[in-house]
C-alpha positions as CSV (number, residue, x, y, z in Angstrom):
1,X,19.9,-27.3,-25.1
2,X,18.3,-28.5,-22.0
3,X,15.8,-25.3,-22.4
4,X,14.9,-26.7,-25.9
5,X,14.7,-30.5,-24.8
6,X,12.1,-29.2,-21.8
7,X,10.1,-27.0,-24.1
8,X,9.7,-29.8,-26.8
9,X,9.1,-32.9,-24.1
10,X,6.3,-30.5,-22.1
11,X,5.0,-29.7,-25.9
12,X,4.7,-33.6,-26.4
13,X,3.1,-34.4,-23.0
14,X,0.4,-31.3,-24.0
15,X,-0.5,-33.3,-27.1
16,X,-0.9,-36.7,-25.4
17,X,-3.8,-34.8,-23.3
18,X,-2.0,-34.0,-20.0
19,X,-2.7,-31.0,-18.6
20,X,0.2,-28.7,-17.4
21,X,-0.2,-29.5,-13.5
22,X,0.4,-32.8,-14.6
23,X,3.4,-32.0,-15.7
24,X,6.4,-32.9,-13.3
25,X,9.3,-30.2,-13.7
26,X,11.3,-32.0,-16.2
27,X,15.0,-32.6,-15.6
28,X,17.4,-32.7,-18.0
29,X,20.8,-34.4,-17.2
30,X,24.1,-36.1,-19.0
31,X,24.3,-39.7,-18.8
32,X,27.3,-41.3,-16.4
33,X,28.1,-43.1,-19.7
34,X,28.4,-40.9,-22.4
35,X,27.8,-43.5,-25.1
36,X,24.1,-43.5,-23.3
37,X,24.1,-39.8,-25.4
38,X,24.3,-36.5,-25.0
39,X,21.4,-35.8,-22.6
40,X,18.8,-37.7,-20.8
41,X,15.0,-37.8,-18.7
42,X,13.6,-39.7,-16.5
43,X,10.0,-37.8,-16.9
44,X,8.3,-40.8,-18.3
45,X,9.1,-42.6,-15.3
46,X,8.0,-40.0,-12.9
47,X,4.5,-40.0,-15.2
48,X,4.3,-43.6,-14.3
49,X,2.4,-43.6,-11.2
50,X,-0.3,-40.4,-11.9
51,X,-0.8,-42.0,-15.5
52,X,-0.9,-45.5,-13.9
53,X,1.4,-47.2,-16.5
54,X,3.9,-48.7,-17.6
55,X,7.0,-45.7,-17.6
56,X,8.5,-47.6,-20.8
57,X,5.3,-47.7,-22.6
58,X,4.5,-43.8,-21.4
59,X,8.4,-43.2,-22.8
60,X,7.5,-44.9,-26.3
61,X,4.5,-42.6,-26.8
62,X,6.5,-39.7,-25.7
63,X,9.2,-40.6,-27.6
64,X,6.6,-41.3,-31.2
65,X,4.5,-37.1,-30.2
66,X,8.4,-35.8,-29.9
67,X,9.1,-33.2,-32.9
68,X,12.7,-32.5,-32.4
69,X,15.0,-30.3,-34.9
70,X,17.0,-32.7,-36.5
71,X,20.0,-29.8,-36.5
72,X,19.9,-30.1,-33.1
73,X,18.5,-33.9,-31.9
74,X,20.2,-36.6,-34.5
75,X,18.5,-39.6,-32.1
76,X,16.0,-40.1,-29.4
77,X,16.3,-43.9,-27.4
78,X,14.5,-45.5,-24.7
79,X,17.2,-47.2,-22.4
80,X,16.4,-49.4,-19.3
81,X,12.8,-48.6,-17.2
82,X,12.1,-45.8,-19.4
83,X,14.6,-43.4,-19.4
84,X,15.0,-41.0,-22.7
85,X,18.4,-40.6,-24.2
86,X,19.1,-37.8,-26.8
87,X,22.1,-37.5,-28.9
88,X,22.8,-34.2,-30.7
89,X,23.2,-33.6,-34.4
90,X,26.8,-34.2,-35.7
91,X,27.2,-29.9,-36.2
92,X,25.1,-29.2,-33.3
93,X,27.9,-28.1,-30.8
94,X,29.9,-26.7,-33.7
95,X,27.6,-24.4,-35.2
96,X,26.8,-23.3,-31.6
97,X,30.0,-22.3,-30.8
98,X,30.4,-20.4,-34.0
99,X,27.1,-18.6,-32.3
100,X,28.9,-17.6,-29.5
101,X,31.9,-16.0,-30.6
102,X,29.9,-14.4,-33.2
103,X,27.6,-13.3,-30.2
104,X,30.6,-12.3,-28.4
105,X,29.6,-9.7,-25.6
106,X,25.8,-10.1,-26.3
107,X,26.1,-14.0,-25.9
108,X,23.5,-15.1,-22.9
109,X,21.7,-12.1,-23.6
110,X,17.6,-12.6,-24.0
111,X,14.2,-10.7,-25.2
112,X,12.8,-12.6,-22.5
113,X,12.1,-9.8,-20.2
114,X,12.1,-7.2,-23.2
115,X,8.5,-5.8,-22.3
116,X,8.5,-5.7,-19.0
117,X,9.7,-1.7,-17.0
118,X,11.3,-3.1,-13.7
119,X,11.7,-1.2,-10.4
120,X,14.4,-2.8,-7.9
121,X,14.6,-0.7,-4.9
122,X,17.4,-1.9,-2.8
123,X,20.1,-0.6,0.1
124,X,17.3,2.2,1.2
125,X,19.1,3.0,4.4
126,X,18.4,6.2,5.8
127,X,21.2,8.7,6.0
128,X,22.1,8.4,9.6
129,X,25.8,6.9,8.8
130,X,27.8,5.3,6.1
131,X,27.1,2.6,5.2
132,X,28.4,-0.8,6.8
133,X,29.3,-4.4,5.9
134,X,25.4,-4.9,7.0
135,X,24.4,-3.0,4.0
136,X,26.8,-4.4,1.7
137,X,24.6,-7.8,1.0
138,X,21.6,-5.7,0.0
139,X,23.5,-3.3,-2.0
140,X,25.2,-6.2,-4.3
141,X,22.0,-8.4,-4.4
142,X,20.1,-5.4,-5.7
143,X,22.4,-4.4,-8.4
144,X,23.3,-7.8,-9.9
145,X,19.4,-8.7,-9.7
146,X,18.8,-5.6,-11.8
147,X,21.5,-6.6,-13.9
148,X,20.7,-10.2,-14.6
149,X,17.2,-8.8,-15.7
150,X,18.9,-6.0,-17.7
151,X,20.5,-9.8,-19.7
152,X,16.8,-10.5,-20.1
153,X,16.1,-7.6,-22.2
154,X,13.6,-5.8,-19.2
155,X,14.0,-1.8,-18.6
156,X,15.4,-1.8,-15.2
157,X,15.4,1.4,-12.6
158,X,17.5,1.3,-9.5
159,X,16.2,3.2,-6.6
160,X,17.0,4.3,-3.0
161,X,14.2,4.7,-0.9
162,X,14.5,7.2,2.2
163,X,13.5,8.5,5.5
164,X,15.2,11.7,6.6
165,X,12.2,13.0,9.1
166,X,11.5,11.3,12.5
167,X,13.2,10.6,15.7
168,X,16.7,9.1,14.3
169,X,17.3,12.0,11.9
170,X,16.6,14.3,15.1
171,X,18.9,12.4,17.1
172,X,22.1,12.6,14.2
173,X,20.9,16.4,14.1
174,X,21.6,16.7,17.8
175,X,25.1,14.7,17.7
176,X,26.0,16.7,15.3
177,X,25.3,20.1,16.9
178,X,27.6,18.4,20.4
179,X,30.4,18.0,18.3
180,X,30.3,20.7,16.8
181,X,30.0,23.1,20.2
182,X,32.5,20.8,21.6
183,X,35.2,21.3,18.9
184,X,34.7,24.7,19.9
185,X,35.5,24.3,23.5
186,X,32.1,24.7,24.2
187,X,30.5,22.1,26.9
188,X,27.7,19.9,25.7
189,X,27.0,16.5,25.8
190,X,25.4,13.9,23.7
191,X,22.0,13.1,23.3
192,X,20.5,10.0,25.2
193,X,21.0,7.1,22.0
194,X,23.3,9.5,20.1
195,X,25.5,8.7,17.3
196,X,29.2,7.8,18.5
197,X,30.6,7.0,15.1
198,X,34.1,9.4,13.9
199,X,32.0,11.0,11.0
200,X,30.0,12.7,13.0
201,X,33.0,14.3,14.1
202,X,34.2,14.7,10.8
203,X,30.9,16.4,9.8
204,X,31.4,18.8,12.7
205,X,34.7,19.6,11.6
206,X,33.5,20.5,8.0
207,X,30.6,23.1,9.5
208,X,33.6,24.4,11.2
209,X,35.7,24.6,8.4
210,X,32.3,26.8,6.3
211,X,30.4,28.2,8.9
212,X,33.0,29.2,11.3
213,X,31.1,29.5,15.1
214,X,28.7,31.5,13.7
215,X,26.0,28.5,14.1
216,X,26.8,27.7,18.2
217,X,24.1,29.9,19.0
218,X,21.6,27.6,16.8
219,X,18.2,26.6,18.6
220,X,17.9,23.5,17.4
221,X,19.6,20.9,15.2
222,X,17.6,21.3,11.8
223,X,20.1,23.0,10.3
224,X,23.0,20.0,11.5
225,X,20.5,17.6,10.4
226,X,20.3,18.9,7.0
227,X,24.2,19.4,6.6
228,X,24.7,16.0,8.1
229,X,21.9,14.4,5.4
230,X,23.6,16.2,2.3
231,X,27.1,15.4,3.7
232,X,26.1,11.2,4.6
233,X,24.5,11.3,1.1
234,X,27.3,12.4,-0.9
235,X,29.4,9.2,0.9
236,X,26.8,6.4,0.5
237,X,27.3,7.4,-3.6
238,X,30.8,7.3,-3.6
239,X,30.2,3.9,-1.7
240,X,27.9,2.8,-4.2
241,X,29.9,4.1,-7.2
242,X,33.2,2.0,-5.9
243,X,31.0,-0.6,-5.7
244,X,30.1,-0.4,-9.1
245,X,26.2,0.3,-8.1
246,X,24.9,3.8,-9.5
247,X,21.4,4.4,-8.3
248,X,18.8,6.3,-11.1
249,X,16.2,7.5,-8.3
250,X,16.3,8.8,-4.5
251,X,12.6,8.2,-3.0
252,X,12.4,10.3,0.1
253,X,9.2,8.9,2.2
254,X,8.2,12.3,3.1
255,X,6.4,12.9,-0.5
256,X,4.4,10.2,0.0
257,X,2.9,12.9,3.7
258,X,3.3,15.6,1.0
259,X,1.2,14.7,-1.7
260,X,-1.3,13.3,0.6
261,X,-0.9,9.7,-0.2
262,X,-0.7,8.9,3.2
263,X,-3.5,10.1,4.7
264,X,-5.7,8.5,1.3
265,X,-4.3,4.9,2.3
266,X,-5.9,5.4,5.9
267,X,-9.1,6.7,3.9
268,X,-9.5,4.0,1.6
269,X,-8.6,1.4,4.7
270,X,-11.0,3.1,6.6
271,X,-13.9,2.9,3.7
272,X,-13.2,-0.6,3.1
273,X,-13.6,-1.5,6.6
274,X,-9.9,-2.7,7.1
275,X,-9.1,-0.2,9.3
276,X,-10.8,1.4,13.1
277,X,-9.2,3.0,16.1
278,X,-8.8,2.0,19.1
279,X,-6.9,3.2,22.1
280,X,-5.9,6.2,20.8
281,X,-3.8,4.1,17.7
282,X,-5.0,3.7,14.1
283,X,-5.6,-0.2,13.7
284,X,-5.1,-2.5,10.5
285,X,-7.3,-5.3,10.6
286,X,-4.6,-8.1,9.9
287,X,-6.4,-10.5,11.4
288,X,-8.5,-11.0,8.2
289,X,-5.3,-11.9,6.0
290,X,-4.9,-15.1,8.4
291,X,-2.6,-13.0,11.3
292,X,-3.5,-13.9,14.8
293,X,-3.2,-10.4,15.8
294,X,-4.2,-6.6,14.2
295,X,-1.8,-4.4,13.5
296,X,-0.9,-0.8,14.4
297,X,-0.9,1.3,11.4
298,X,-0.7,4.9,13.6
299,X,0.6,5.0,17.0
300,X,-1.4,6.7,19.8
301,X,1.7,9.5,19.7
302,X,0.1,10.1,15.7
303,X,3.4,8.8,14.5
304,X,3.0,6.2,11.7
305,X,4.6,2.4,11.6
306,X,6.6,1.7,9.0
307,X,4.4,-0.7,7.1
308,X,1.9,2.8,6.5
309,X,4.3,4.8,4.3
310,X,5.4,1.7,2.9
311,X,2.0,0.1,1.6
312,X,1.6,4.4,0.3
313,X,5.2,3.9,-1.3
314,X,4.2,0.7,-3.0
315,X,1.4,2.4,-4.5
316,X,3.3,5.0,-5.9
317,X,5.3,2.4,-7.5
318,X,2.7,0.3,-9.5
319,X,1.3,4.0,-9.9
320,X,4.4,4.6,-12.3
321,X,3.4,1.9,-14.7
322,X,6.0,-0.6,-13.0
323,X,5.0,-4.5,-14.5
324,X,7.2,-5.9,-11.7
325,X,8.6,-4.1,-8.5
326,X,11.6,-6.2,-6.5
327,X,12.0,-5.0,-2.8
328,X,15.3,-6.5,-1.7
329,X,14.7,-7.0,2.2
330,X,16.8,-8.3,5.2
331,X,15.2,-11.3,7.3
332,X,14.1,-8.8,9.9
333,X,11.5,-8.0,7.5
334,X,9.8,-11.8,7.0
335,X,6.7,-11.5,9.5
336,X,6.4,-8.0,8.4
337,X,6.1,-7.1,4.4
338,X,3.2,-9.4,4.3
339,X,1.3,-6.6,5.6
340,X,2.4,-4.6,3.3
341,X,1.7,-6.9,0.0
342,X,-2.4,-7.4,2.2
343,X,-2.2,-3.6,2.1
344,X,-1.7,-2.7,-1.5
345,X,-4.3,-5.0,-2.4
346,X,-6.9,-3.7,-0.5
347,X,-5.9,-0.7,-2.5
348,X,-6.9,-2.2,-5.5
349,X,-3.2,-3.1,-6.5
350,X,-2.2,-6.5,-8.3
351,X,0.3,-7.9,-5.1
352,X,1.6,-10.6,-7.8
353,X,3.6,-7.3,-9.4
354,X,5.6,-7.1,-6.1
355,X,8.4,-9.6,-5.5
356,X,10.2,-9.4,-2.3
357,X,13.8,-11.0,-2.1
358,X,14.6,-11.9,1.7
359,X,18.5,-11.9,2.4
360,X,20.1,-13.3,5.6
361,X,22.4,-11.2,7.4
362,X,25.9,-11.3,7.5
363,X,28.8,-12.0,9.7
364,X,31.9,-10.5,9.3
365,X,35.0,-12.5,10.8
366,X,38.0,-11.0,11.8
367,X,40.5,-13.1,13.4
368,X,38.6,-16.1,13.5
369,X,35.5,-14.4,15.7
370,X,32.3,-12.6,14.3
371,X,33.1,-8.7,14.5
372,X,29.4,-7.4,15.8
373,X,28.2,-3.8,14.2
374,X,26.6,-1.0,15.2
375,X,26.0,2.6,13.4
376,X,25.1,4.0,16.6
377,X,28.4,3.3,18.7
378,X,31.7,3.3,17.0
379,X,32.4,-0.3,16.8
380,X,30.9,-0.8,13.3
381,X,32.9,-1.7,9.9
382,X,32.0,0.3,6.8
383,X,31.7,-1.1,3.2
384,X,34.4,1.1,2.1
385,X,36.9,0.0,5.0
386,X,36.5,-3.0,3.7
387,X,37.0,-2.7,0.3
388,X,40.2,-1.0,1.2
389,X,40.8,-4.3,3.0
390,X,40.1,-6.7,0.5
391,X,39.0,-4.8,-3.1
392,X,36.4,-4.2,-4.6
393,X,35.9,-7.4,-6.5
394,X,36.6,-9.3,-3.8
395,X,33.9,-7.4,-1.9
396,X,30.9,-7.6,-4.6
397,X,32.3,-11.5,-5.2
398,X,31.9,-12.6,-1.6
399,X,28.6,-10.8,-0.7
400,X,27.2,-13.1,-3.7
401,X,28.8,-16.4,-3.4
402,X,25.7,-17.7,-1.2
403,X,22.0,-18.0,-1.8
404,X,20.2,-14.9,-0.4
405,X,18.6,-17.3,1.9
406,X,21.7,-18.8,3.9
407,X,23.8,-17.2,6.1
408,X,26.8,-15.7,4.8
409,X,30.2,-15.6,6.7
410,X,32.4,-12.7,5.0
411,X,36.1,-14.4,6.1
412,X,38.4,-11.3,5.8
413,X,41.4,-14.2,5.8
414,X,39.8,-16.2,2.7
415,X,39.2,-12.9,1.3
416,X,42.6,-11.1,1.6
417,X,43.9,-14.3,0.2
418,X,46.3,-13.5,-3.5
419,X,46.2,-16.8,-5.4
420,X,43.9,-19.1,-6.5
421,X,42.6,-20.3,-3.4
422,X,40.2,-17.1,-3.6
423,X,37.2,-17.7,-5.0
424,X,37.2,-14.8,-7.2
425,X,40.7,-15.1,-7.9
426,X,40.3,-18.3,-9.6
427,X,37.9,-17.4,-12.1
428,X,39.5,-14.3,-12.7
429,X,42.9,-16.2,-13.1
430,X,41.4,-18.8,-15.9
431,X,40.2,-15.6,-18.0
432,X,43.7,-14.0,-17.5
433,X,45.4,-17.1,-18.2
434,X,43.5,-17.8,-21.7
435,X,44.3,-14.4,-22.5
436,X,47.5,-15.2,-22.0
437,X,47.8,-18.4,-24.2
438,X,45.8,-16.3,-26.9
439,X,48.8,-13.8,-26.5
440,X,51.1,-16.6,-27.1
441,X,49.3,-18.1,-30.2
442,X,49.1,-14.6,-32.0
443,X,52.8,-14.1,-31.6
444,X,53.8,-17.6,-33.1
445,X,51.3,-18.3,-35.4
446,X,49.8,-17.0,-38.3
447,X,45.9,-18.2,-37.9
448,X,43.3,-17.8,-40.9
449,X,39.2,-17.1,-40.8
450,X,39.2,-20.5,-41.9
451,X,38.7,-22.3,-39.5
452,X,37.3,-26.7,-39.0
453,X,36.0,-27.0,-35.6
454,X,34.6,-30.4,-36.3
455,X,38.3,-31.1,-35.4
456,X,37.0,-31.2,-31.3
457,X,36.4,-34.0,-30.9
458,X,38.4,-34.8,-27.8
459,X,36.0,-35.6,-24.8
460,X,37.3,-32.7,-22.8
461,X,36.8,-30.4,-26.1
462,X,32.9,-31.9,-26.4
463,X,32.3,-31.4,-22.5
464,X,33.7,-27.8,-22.6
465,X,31.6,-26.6,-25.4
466,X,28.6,-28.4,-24.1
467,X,29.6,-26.6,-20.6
468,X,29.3,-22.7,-22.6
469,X,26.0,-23.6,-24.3
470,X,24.7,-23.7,-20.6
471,X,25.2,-20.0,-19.9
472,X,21.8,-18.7,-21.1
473,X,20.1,-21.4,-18.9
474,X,22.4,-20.5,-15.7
475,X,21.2,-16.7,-16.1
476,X,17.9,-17.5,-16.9
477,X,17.4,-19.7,-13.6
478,X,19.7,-17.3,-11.6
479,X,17.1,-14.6,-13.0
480,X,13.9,-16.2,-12.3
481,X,14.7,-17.3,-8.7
482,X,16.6,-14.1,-7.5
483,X,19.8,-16.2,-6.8
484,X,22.6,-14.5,-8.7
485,X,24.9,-17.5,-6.4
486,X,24.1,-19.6,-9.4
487,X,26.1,-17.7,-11.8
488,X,29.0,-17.9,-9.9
489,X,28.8,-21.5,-9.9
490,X,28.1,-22.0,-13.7
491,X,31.2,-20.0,-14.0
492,X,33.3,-22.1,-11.6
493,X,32.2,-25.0,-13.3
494,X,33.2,-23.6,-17.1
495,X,36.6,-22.7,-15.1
496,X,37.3,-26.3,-14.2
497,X,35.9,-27.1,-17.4
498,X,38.6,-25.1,-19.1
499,X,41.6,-26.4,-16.7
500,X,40.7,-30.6,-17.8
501,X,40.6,-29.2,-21.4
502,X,43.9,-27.4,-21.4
503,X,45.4,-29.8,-19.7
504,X,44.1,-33.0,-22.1
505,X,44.5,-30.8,-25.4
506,X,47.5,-28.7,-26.0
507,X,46.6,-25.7,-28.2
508,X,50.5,-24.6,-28.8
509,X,52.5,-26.9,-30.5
510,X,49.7,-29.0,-32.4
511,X,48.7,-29.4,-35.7
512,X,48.3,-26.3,-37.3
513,X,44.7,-26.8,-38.2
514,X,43.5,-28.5,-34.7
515,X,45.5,-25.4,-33.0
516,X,43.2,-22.8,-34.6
517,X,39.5,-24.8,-33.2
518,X,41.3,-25.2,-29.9
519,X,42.0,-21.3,-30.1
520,X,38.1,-20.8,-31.2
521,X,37.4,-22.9,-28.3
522,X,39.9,-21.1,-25.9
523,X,38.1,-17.2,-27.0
524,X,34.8,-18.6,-26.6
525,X,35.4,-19.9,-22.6
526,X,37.2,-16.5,-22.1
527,X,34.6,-14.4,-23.8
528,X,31.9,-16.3,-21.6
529,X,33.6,-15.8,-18.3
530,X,34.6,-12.1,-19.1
531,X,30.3,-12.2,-19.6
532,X,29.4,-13.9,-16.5
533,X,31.9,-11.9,-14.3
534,X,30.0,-8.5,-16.2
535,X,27.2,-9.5,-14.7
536,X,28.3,-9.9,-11.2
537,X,29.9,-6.5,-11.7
538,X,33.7,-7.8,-11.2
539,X,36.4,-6.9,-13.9
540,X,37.2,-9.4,-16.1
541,X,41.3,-8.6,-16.2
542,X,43.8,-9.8,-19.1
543,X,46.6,-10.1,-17.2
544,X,47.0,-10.9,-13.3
C-alpha cells in the first residue's frame, strides 16, 4: 500500500505542475493514533517552503488532484498543519490477504526486473586456498543480491572471476612441490612468502597417493600448480554448494591476454590520448577523471595492475549483452574501482550499467577477541570450519544481518547459541511454531473453504495483516539499495508481529468461524516468513 499511496501522491504533485526534482521522497507512515487512519504524509508540509505556502492549503489541493481506488483508499483527511491521513476500504486488508495465500510461494514476487539479463560476479578469489571467513561476506552478499533480483523477475548469472597466472599461483606451485619432496624424505624448503596452510599438505599427500615419486625430479612447479588449482577448485564448490551458492560461470582473466582484449584496451587508451609511458611503465591518465595522481596501468617489469584486466573484463561483460553488471567488492577496493568504471567509458561503455556493492570486512570473535586471518600462514579460519561450528543457516544469517556498509562482528558465542536468543533461531522458531498450531487445528477441527475473514478485526489481527502486505515493499527497497539486511528486519518485525497476535487472539478454542480467519491469518505469516527466509537462502523448518 505505501508503494500505491507514493505512486498516486507523486502522480497528483505532477498534475499540479511540479516537476519531479521538486518532488521530496515521499514517506509514508501509520499514525500513533490509529483512529488518525490507516496511513499518513507529511509531503505537503515539506512542499511548504519551495512552493512558499501555506502546507494546509498545498495539502487541500493535493488532497482535491488525488485519484485513489476506492477498493483500496475509502477516505482521504487533512489533520493538524497539513498532514494527509488515509483510511483503507472496509475489504482492502481482506481481499489482500486472500491474495497472498492464493499467491502462496510466488507472493512478493515482481515483473519489475523482468527485462533486464543481470551479471553478479562475486567471491572471485583466486585459487590459492580455501576459502575463509574473509570470503564468506562476499559470497552471501552476492548470492542473495542475485536472488532478491531473481524476486524481481530479472535473468540473473552468477560468476566467479579468476586469476590462476602470476606470481601467487607460482608461489602455491612451489609450496606445493616442498611438501611434496618433503613427504618423501626429500630436503627442501619453502619458498620466501610461501603458503603454510595444512592443505597444501594435504594436496601433497594426494600427488602422492596418484603419482607416486615419480614427479620429485620435476623442474618446476607448473605441474603442482595445476594439480593444486583443480584440487582448491573442487573445495571452494563444495563450500559454495554448502552454502547454498552454485556459481553458473568461471571467468579465468587469462582469456581476456588470450583473445587480445588486453593489449586492445592499452590501444584504444593510447588512441584516445588517456594513456603514455613513462619510466619504463604504461601510464593511465587519471588525473583527468578528477585524481590527483596518474595511474600505473603496466609496470616497468611488463606485468599489468589489476585495474588493466579488469577494465578488459568489464568490457567483456557489457560485450555479452548484460543491461546491468553488480561487482560485489571489499572496502579495499573504494579508491580503486573508480578507475576501472573511468576506464570502460573511455571505451565507449555506458559506466551507469556497472553497479559496484562495497562491503566492510569482517571480524570474527572467538572468546571475546577478534581471531585475525591469513591464507598465507596457518592461522586463518575457513568458511566451512565454521559452518561446522555454527551451521549453515546460522552462517549465511549472520554474514547478512548488517548493511554491507558497517562493520560486521561474526560472534561465534551469539552464534552457537540454541534458542531464541539467535537471531536466526527466532524467525525460524515463529515459522516452526505456526506450523505447529496449524498441526494442532487440522487434528481437532474440521475447517471448510468457507471462510469470513472480515471476522479480524482485533487490532493485533489488522496490524499483522497490514505488517504482510509490506513484504513486496521490503524486497523491493532491499533490492534497489543492495542491502538484503532489510529483509531480515521486515521479517523480525512480522515475527513480533505474529507473537502480539497469538498472544491477544487465541486461534484454538474460539468460535468456530473466527478460528478458521485466525488460521488464514496464521498460513499467510508462515507462508511469508518461509518466503523471506528463501530469499536469504536459510531453510524455512516445520518443526524445531
Amino acid at each position: 500500500m505505501d508503494q500505491y499511496l507514493q505512486n498516486v501522491i507523486q502522480k497528483a504533485l505532477l498534475k499540479m505542475d511540479l516537476s519531479e526534482d521538486q518532488i521530496p521522497e515521499i514517506v509514508i507512515e501509520t499514525p500513533r493514533d490509529l483512529s488518525h487512519g490507516d496511513a499518513a504524509t507529511n509531503v505537503a508540509m515539506q512542499l511548504a517552503k519551495p512552493l512558499r505556502n501555506n502546507p494546509r492549503k498545498i495539502a487541500e489541493q493535493l488532497v482535491d488532484t488525488l485519484d485513489v481506488d476506492p477498493n483500496k483508499v475509502s477516505a482521504v483527511e487533512i489533520a493538524g498543519p497539513g498532514f494527509i491521513n488515509f483510511r483503507f476500504a472496509k475489504n482492502y486488508l481482506y481481499d489482500e490477504l486472500i491474495e497472498i495465500l492464493k499467491k502462496s510461494d510466488q507472493y512478493g514476487k515482481s515483473a519489475q526486473h523482468s527485462e533486464k539479463k543481470v551479471l553478479v560476479e562475486f567471491v572471485s578469489a583466486n585459487p590459492t586456498g580455501p576459502l575463509t571467513v574473509g570470503h564468506g561476506r562476499n559470497a552471501v552478499l552476492g548470492d542473495t543480491v542475485a536472488r532478491l533480483l531473481e524476486w524481481s523477475g530479472a535473468d540473473v548469472q552468477r560468476e566467479y572471476y579468476f586469476n590462476n597466472a602470476g606470481r601467487q599461483m607460482r608461489v602455491l606451485g612451489q609450496s606445493v612441490r616442498t611438501r611434496y619432496l618433503q613427504i618423501l624424505g626429500k630436503d627442501a624448503e619453502l619458498p620466501e612468502g610461501g603458503y603454510e596452510g595444512g592443505y597444501i599438505k594435504d594436496i601433497a599427500q594426494k600427488l602422492i597417493d596418484q603419482y607416486g615419486d615419480s614427479l620429485a625430479d620435476e623442474g618446476d612447479e607448473s605441474k603442482f600448480k595445476q594439480e593444486a588449482e583443480s584440487a582448491i577448485f573442487d573445495e571452494i564448490r563444495k563450500t559454495l554448494e554448502r552454502m547454498n551458492i552454485v556459481m553458473d560461470s568461471f571467468f579465468n582473466e587469462n582469456t581476456l591476454y588470450e583473445d587480445g582484449s588486453i593489449d586492445e584496451t592499452v590501444e584504444t587508451f593510447r588512441k584516445k590520448d588517456v594513456a603514455y609511458d613513462k619510466e619504463g611503465a604504461v601510464w593511465f591518465k587519471t588525473t583527468e577523471f578528477g585524481k590527483d595522481k596518474d595511474t600505473v596501468l603496466i609496470k616497468s617489469t611488463g606485468e599489468p595492475t589489476y585495474r588493466l584486466p579488469d577494465i578488459a573484463y568489464h568490457a567483456n561483460k557489457l560485450d555479452r549483452g548484460f543491461d546491468l553488471c553488480i561487482d560485489v567488492f571489499g572496502a579495499d577496493h573504494i579508491d580503486t574501482y573508480p578507475d576501472v568504471m573511468n576506464g570502460i567509458s573511455v571505451l565507449g561503455y555506458d559506466k551507469t550499467k556497472v553497479d559496484v556493492l562495497v562491503y566492510q570486512f569482517v571480524t570474527l570473535v572467538k572468546d571475546g577477541k577478534p581471531f585475525k586471518m591469513s591464507t598465507r600462514k596457518a592461522n586463518f579460519v575457513t568458511l566451512d570450519e565454521l559452518m561446522d561450528e555454527v551451521g549453515e543457516d546460522v552462517t549465511r544469517f549472520f554474514f547478512l544481518m548488517r548493511s554491507p556498509n558497517t562493520h560486521l562482528e561474526f560472534d561465534v558465542a551469539q552464534a552457537k547459541e540454541a534458542g531464541e536468543k539467535n537471531p536466526v533461531f527466532y524467525l525460524q522458531y515463529a515459522h516452526a511454531r505456526i506450523q505447529s498450531i496449524l498441526r494442532k487445528v487440522n487434528e481437532t477441527a474440521s475447517l471448510s473453504d468457507d471462510v469470513d475473514l472480515s471476522l479480524l478485526k482485533h487490532e493485533a489481527e489488522v496490524a499483522l495483516i497490514k505488517k504482510l502486505l509490506g513484504f513486496p515493499e521490503a524486497i523491493e527497497l532491499a533490492t534497489k539499495h543492495r542491502e538484503p539486511h532489510r529483509v531480515i528486519t521486515y521479517l523480525n518485525e512480522l515475527a513480533s508481529g505474529f507473537t502480539t497476535f497469538y498472544h491477544d487472539c487465541r486461534i484454538l478454542g474460539e468460535d468456530e468461524d473466527l478460528m478458521q480467519a485466525r488460521t488464514e491469518l496464521a498460513k499467510a505469516t508462515a507462508q511469508v516468513l518461509a518466503n523471506g527466509l528463501s530469499i536469504l537462502g536459510i531453510t524455512a523448518p516445520d518443526r524445531m
